[in-house]
N, C-alpha and C positions, 0 to 999 in steps of 0.2 A: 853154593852160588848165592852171593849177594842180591837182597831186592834194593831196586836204586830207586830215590826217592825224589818225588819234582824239587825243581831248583825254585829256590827262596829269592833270585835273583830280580826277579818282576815282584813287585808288591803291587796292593790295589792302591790307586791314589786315593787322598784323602777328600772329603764331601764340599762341593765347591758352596761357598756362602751367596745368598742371593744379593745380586745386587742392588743398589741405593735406587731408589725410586725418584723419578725426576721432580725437581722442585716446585715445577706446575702439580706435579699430581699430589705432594706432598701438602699442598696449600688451598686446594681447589675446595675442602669443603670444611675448613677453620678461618676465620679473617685473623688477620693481623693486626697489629694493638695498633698500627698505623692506620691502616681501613678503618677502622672501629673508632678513629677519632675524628678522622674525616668525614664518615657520616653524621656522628652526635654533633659535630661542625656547623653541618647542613643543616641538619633539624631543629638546631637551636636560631638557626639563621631562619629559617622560615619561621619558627615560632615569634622569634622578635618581630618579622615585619609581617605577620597576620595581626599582633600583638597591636606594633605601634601603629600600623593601617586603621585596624580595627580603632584604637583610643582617639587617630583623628580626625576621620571621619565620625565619632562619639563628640569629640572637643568641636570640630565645626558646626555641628548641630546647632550648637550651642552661642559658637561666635559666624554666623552666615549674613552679616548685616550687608546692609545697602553700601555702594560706595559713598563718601559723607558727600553732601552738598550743601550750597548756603540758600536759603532764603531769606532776605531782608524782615517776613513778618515775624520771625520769632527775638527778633531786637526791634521792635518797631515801639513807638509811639501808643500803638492801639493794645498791647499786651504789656507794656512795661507801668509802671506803678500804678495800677489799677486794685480797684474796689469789686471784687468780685463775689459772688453768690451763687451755688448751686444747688437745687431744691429737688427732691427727689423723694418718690414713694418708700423704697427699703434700702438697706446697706447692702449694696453690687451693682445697683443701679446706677448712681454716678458713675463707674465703671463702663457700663452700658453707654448709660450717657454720653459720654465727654473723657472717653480715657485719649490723654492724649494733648487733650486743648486741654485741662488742669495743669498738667505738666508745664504747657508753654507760657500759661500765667505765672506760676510759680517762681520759674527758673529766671521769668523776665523782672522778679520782683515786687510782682504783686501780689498782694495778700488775697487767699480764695478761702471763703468760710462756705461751707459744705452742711446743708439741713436735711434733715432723714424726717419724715412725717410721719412715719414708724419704726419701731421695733424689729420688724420683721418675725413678731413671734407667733403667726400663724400653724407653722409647720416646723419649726426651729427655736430651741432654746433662745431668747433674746440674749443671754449671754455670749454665746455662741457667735449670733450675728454681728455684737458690739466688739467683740474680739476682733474679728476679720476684718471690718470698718476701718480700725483703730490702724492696723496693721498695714492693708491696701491703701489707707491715705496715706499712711506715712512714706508709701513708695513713689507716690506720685507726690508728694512734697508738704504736704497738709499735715499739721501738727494736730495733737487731739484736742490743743486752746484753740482750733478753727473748726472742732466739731461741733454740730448744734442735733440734737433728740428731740422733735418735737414729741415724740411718746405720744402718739395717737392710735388708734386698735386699727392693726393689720386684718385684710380681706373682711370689710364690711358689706353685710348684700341684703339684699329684699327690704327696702331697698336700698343701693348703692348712697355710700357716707354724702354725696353732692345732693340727693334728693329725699327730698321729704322734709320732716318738721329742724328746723335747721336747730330747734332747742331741747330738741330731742336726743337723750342718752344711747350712746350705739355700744356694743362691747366688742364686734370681731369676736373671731375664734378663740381668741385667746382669752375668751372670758374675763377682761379688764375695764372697769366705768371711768377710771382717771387717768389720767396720765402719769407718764411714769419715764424713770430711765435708769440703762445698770451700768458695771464695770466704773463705779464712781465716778460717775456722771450723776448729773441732776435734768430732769424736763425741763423743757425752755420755759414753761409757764413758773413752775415752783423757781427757778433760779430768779425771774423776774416778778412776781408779785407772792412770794411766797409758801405758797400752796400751790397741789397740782388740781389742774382742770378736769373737769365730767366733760367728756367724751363726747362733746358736741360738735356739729357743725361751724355753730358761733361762736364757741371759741379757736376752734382752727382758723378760722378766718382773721379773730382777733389775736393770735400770736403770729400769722403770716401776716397779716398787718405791723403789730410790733416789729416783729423781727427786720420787715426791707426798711420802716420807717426809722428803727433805733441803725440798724449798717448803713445805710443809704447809700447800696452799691452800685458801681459805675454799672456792671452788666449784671444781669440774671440770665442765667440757664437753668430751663424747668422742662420737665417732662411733657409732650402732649399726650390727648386722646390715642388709648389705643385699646388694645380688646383684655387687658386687665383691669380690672374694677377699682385696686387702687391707683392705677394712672391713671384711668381716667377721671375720679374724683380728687386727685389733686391736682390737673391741669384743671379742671372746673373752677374748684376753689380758690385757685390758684387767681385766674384770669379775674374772677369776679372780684380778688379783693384788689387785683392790681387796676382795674377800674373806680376803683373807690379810692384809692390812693392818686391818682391820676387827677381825679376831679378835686379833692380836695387839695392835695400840692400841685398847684398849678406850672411853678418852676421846676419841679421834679422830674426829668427827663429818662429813666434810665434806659440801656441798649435791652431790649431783652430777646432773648433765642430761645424758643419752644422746639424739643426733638422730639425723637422717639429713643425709648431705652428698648422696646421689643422690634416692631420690623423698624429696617434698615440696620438689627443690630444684633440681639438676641438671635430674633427669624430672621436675618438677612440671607444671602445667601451664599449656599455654601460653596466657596468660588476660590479660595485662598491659593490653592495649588497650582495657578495658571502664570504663565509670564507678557505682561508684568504686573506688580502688585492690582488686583483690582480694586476702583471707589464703591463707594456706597451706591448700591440700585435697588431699584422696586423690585421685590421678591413676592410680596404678596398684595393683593388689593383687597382684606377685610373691612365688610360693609363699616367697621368700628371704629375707622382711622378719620383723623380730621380730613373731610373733603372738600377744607374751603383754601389748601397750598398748593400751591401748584410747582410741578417738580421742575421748572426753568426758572424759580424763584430761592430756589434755594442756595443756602448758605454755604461754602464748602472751605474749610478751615484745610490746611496742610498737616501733615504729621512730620513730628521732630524725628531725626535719623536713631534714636534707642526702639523704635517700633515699626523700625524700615526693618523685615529679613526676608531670607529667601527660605526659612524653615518655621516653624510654630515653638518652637523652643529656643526662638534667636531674637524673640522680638521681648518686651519689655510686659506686653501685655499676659505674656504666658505666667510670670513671675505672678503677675495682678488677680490673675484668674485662680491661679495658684492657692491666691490666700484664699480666696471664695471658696473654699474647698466644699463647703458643705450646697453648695449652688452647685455643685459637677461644671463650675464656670470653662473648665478647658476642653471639655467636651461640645463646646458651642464657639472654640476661636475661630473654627474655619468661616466660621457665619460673622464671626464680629470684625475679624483681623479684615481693615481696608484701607486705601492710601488715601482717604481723607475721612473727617466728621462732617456729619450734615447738618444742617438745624432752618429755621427759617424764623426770619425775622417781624416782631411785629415791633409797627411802630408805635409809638410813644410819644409825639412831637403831634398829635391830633387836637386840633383845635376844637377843642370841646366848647359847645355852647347849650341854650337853652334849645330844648328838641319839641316841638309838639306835633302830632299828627292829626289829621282827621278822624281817625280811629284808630282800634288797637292801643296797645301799650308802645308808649314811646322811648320809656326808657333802655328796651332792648337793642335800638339801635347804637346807641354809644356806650354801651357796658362794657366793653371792652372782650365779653363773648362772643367766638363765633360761633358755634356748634355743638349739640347737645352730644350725648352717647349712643348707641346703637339700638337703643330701645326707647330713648327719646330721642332722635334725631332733629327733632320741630322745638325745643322746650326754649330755645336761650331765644327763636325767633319771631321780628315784628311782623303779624298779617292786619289788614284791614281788614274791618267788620263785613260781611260779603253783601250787607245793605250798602256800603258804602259804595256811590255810582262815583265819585270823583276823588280817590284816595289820592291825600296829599303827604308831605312833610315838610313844615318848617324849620328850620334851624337861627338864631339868631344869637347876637352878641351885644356886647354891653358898649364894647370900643371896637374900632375897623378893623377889621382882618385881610390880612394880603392871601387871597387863596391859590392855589395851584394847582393841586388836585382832587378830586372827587374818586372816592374806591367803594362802590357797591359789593358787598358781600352777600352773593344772590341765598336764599335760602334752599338746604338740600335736599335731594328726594326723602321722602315722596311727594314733596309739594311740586306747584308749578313754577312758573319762570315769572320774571316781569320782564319784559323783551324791549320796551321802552321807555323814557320818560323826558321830561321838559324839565330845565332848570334855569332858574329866573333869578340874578342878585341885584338886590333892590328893588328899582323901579324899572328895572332896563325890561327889555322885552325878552319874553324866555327862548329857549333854547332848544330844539329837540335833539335828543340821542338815541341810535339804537342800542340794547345790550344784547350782547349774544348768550344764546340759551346756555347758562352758568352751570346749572347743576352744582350749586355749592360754592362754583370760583368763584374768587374775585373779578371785578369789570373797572378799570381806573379811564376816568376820562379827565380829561385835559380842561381844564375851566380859566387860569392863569386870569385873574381878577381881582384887583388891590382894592384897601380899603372898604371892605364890604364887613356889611353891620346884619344883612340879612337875606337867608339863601329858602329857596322856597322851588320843592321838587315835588312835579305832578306824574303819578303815575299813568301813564298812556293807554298802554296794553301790556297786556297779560297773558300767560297759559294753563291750563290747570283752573280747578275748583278755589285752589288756594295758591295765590302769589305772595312773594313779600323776602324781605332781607333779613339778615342774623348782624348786619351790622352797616352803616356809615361810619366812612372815616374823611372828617373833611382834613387838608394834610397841605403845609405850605411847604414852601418850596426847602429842599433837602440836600446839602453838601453832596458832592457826588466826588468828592475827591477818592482816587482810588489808595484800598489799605494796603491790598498784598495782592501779588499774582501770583500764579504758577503756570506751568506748561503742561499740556495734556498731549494725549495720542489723538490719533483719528476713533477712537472709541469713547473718547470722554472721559480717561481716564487717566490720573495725574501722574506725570512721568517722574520718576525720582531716576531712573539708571532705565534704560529704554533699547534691549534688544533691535535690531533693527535688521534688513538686508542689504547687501552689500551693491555700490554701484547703480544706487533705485532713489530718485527724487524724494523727499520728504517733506511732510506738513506736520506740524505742530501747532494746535492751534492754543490760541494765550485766555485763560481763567484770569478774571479780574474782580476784585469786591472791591464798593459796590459795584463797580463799572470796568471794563477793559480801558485800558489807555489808548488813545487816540493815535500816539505817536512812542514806538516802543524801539529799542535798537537792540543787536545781538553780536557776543564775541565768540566765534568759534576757534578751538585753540585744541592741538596733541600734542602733549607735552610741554617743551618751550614755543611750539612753532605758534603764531597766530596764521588759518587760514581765511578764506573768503566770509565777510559775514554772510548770514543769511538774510532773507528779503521778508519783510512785514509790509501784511497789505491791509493793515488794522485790525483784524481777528486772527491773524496764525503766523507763524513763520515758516517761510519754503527755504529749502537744505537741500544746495546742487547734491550730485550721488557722489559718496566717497568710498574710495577704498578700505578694504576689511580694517579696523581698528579701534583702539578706545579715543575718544572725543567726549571733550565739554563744552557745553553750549550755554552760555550764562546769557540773559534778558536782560534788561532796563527797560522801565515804561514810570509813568504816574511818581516816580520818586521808588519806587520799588525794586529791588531784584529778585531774581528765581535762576535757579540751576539745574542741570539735567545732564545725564552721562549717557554717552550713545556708544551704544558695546555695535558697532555696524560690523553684518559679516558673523558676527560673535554664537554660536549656538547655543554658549551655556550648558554645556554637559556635566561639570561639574556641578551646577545652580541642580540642576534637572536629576542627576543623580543622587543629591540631597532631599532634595524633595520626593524621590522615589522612596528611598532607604526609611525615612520617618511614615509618608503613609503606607509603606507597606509592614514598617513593624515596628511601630512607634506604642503599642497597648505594650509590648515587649520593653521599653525602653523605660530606664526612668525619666519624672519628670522634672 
């Protein structure tokens, strides 16, 4: 019997293969050389513009100026080919000084020659300082043929280079008896009589003498009294030799302007980051500072549009301060950078005569000083003898004099007042006036009297142990044509480009040297359009409300123009955003 065997007819099938995996899942965790281009796409895209953001927001720092405007004084008559002079304790001070108004002499074509009355080699290589001079003037326009070194010893003390034996040899810190000068220069004394000078008082006086008398320049800008020791012994020296100059060139008129290179400058205040630019203000009142100006008498020059910005790195003076490297000068712009310069004027047109008093020394009154330093406050001023029951002053002339006015220069604490006086020319019957208690001011009274050969003032009354004056100026009658104007805000402060709100009345009131114009007109104009002028009621102009826009508002008055740009409506977030960016990380930035 056969065994029968399973049929071969069924086989097992063969192992099925798995199938393809869908292309979502085949792709979900490899990119694709297309994705992969796409993103380095992106990322290159945003690198460029963090990149180009970043560079110009960097570039505007840099270029953030004012929009330009014109002002008639920087082509005017009173800055173009002029004789200028500016005298100053160390090299950064004229900086201090007058960064700004050099400029505007300069560029108008006049020649500005810049004296340094020291070395600055107190604390600093004289090298050092003569380098940076050399360099900062030439940015502002001044050649190193308009440098003048008087080489005289920086930081003189106990006492201060104005007091004491004036033939007395001083040396400063710097351990120096003569003068001197580096970086191939020569001292102003050895270039002019050959040899340098012992380090006196009298010859300071006698090279500031040489010096205005051989330039015989239209203006001087000199330093006044403030609480450095060499300021305030060369605004001393200063003043006393330009009183001797005075008396002896009787035709010699020049403009002269006394500032400050510390407050309203140095210590001004630190105010820079506000909109809109702000002027010069009183930051400090040290007992040190002259207190015989008065701050409605002062001088206020415009600034040309390379030192209009809305950053510290945009304006002209960053460049200046720059060179000062060894001063840390750009650590003190927020305090200097302002939309104008200040100075105050003394005059010079004083009709000097013979002075006698009843007591006291007479010659103090027409020396042309007003005011000692802060540790002599009394030294420059006339008191009478306190025997004296009838303190007088005579003044007298050789030929008639047309006088105009009379300016008492009260003497300042701690003395007392002189609160009234009588004033009699000729033979006429005198006069009584009151003075109000000065404390240092000035009192100008009104006397308008021709032909007078002799003026004769009786003290009245008095306050205090000791009364008495630091100067008369008797003063004829004075041009009053106006030089330049500008426009201000309701703060006082000079408009160059003037944020405004929108749809809201406006006043602008109009700056005028020496005087505002009586009769001034205005073109207000967007774009090509000219709109409604605005209305002048002799001190301001009023500006119906306009809608949000840019506008320019140009002045005429006195022969003058001024411009002004009204951002109305305008926020300025770009301005404000720059201004953020730098103080918040501007130590970060270069300079």
């Amino acid at each position: 019997m056969s065994t029968s065997q399973p049929s071969n007819s069924m086989q097992a099938a063969p192992e099925a293969e798995p199938a393809p995996l869908p292309e979502a899942v085949f792709t979900s965790n490899k990119p694709s050389h297309s994705r992969r281009h796409t993103l380095l796409i992106w990322l290159c895209a945003v690198f460029a513009a963090l990149l180009f953001g970043g560079g110009f927001v960097l570039y505007s720092l840099w270029h953030s100026s004012y929009t330009p405007t014109e002002n008639s004084f920087f082509t005017s008559s009173f800055v173009s080919g002029r004789n200028v002079l500016v005298i100053v304790p160390h090299e950064d001070d004229e900086v201090n000084l007058a960064y700004g108004v050099i400029d505007s002499f300069v560029k108008a074509g006049s020649r500005v020659t810049i004296a340094f009355e020291t070395n600055g080699d107190a604390r600093f290589a004289p090298e050092i300082r003569n380098r940076e001079a050399v360099q900062a003037d030439a940015l502002m326009g001044v050649t190193s043929q308009n440098l003048v070194f008087l080489g005289y010893p920086d930081h003189v003390c106990n006492p201060a280079f104005y007091a004491g034996d004036p033939q007395k040899v001083r040396t400063g810190d710097a351990g120096h008896t003569q003068t001197y000068a580096v970086g191939g220069f020569q001292d102003f004394h050895t270039q002019h009589f050959g040899k340098p000078a012992d380090n006196t008082r009298a010859n300071l006086e006698g090279d500031l003498r040489q010096l205005i008398s051989g330039l015989r320049p239209d203006i001087i800008f000199v330093n006044d009294t403030d609480e450095h020791i060499d300021h305030a012994s060369l605004s001393q020296v200063f003043d006393r030799t330009m009183g001797k100059i005075l008396h002896e060139h009787k035709g010699y008129k020049p403009i002269v302007y006394k500032g400050y290179a510390y407050d309203y400058a140095w210590h001004g205040n630190n105010d820079f980051y506000q909109l809109p630019l702000k002027s010069a203000a009183p930051s400090w009142s040290p007992a040190s500072y002259n207190t015989c100006y008065c701050w409605e008498d002062r001088v206020r020059f415009p600034m040309p549009g390379e030192y209009l910005s809305y950053t510290l790195r945009g304006s002209k003076l960053h460049a200046l301060l720059k060179t000062y490297a060894s001063q840390n000068g750009l650590a003190k712009q927020c305090n200097l950078q302002n939309g104008d310069k200040i100075f105050w004027q003394r005059r010079t047109d004083v009709l000097y005569g013979k002075v006698r008093t009843s007591s006291g020394d007479a010659s103090l009154l027409n020396d042309f000083v007003l005011a000692g330093y802060s540790d002599q406050p009394l030294a420059c001023c006339w008191f009478p003898d306190q025997t004296d029951s009838k303190p007088s002053i005579q003044i007298s002339w050789d030929t008639p004099q047309d006088i105009d006015d009379l300016v008492f220069y009260d003497a300042p604490p701690p003395a007392g007042d002189v609160l009234a006086v009588t004033v009699s020319a000729d033979h006429e019957s005198a006069q009584a006036y009151c003075l109000p208690d000065g404390r240092g001011k000035p009192c100008r009274l009104h006397v308008g009297r021709k032909g007078i050969r002799n003026l004769t003032i009786q003290l009245t009354s008095m306050s205090g142990s000791v009364a008495g004056f630091s100067e008369i100026e008797v003063l004829p009658a004075q041009e009053a044509s106006t030089q330049w104007i500008a426009l201000k805000d309701t703060q006082d402060d000079f408009c160059y480009e003037l944020p405004c709100a929108a749809q809201q009345p406006l006043t602008l009131p109009l700056y005028g040297y020496p005087s505002v114009p009586e009769n001034a007109t205005a073109t207000l104009s967007q774009g090509n359009r000219t709109l409604p002028a605005p209305t002048y009621d002799g001190t301001a102009f009023h500006v119906q409300p306009l809608p949000a826009g840019r506008y320019r508002l140009q002045v005429r008055g006195g022969g003058c123009t001024a411009e002004t740009v009204l951002r109305v409506g305008d926020q300025m977030l770009w301005e404000r955003g720059l201004q953020c960016v730098e103080r918040t990380l501007g130590k970060y930035l270069p300079n």
